[in-house]
N, C-alpha and C positions, 0 to 999 in steps of 0.2 A: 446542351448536354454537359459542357464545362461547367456551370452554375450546380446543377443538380450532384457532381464528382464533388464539387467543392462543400456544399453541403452535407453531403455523405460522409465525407472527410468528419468536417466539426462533429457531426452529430457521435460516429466514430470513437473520435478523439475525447470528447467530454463523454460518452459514454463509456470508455476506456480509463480513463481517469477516475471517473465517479464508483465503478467498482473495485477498485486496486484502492481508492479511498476508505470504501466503507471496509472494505477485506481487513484496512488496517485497525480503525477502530473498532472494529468487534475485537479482535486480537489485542488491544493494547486496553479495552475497558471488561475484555472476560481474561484476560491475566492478570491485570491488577484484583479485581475481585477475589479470582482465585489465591492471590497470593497472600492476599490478606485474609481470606480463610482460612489456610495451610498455616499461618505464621500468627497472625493475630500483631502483627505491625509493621506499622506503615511507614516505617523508616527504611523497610528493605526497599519499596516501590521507590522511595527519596534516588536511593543508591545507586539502583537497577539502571532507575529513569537519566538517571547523569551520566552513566559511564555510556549506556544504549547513545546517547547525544555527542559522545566523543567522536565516534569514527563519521559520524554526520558532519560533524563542524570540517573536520579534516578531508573529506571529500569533497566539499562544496568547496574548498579553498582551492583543491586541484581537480576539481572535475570538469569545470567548464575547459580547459585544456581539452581533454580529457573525447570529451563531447563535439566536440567543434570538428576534431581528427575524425570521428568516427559517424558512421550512420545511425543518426539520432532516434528512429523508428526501428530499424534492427536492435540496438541498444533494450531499447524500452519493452521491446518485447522480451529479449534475452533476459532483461532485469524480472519482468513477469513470470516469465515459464521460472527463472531462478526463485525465486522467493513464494512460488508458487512447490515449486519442489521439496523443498524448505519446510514450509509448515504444514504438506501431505507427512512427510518424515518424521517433523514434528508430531501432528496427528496420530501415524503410526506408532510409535514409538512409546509415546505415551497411554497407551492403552494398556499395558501391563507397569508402565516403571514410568513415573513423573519425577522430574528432578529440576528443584530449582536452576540451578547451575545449568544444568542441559537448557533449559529455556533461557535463561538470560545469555546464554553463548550464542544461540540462534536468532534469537533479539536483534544483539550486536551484530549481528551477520546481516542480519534482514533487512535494519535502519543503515547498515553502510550501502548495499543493493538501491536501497529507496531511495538514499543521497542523490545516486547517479541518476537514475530514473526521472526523480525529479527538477534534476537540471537540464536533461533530454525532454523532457516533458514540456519545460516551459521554452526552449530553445526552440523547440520545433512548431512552436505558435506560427512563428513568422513564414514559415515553408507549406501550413495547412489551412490558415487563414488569409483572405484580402483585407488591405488595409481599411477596404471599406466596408467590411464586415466584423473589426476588429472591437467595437463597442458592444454588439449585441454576443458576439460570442465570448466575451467575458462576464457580461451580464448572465448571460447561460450558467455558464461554466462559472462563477460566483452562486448563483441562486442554487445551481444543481448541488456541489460543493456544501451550502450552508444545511438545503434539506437534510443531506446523510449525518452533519454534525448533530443534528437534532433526533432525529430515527436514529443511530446508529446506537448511543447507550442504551436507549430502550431495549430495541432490539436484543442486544446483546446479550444485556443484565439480563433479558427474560429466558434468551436460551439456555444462558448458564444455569440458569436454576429447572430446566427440565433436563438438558442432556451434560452428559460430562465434559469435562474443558478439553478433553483430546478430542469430540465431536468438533465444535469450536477452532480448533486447529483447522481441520479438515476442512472445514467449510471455509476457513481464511485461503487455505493453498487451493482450493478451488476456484473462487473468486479471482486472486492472480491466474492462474490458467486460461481462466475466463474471457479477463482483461487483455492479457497477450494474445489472443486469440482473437478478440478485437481490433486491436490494432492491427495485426495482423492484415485482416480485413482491408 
């Protein structure tokens, strides 16, 4: 019964991961699109994309601290339902008033959330995996990982071009939801 928990665990876990993944890249490849439709250059996405990576770098520097103090799966869930809330709001909001600014503020917000997340995410391998199962479930969790890089532009780019980018939103803060919800599990 322990074998089959621990299993459920991984699958869980990479299946929690793999949505709060793709959640991202739809979001980060239907706002770039977006943005460069709105603007017609690609220098603002240069911009956006540097300052959104600041509060990343600076979390990861103090977040394993951070993570280590605190329950790693309570976190990551917190982090989910957060950034899940995030780009419902986004979503929302965006349905009568889109504003660059407004979205790159919540950007920055979303990629600091994800900082944490993902150092809770990688920390908490060791607490949900056996070390001898530590090969194939990152082969997993690699292979699962590489699929959504590959579907997720597609994806994306196609829904943009049938539904609007605050749809887009919506289905990103759902996703988080989703995910936290999983974990949860």
């Amino acid at each position: 019964m322990k074998i089959f928990s621990k299993k459920k665990n991984q699958l869980l876990l990479i299946s929690g991961n793999a949505v709060s993944y793709m959640g991202d890249l739809f979001f980060l490849y239907a706002f770039n699109w977006w943005l460069i439709s709105k603007t017609g250059d690609t220098k603002i996405i240069g911009i956006i994309s540097s300052i959104v990576i600041l509060p990343m770098l600076l979390l990861n520097i103090i977040g394993g601290t951070t993570v280590d103090i605190l329950n790693r799966k309570k976190l990551m869930i917190i982090c989910d339902f957060m950034n899940g809330i995030l780009m419902i709001f986004l979503g929302i909001i965006s349905i009568n008033y889109t504003s660059i600014k407004m979205i790159a503020l919540i950007y920055i917000a979303s990629s600091a959330i994800f900082a944490i997340f993902s150092i809770a995410s990688r920390s908490i391998v060791s607490e949900v995996i056996n070390n001898d199962d530590i090969v194939d479930f990152n082969a997993w969790f690699t292979s699962v990982e590489n699929i959504i890089k590959v579907l997720s532009p597609i994806i994306s780019i196609s829904l943009i071009n049938i539904v609007p980018i605050y749809i887009i939103f919506l289905i990103n803060g759902i996703t988080f939801i989703f995910s936290g919800f999983l974990k949860f599990l």
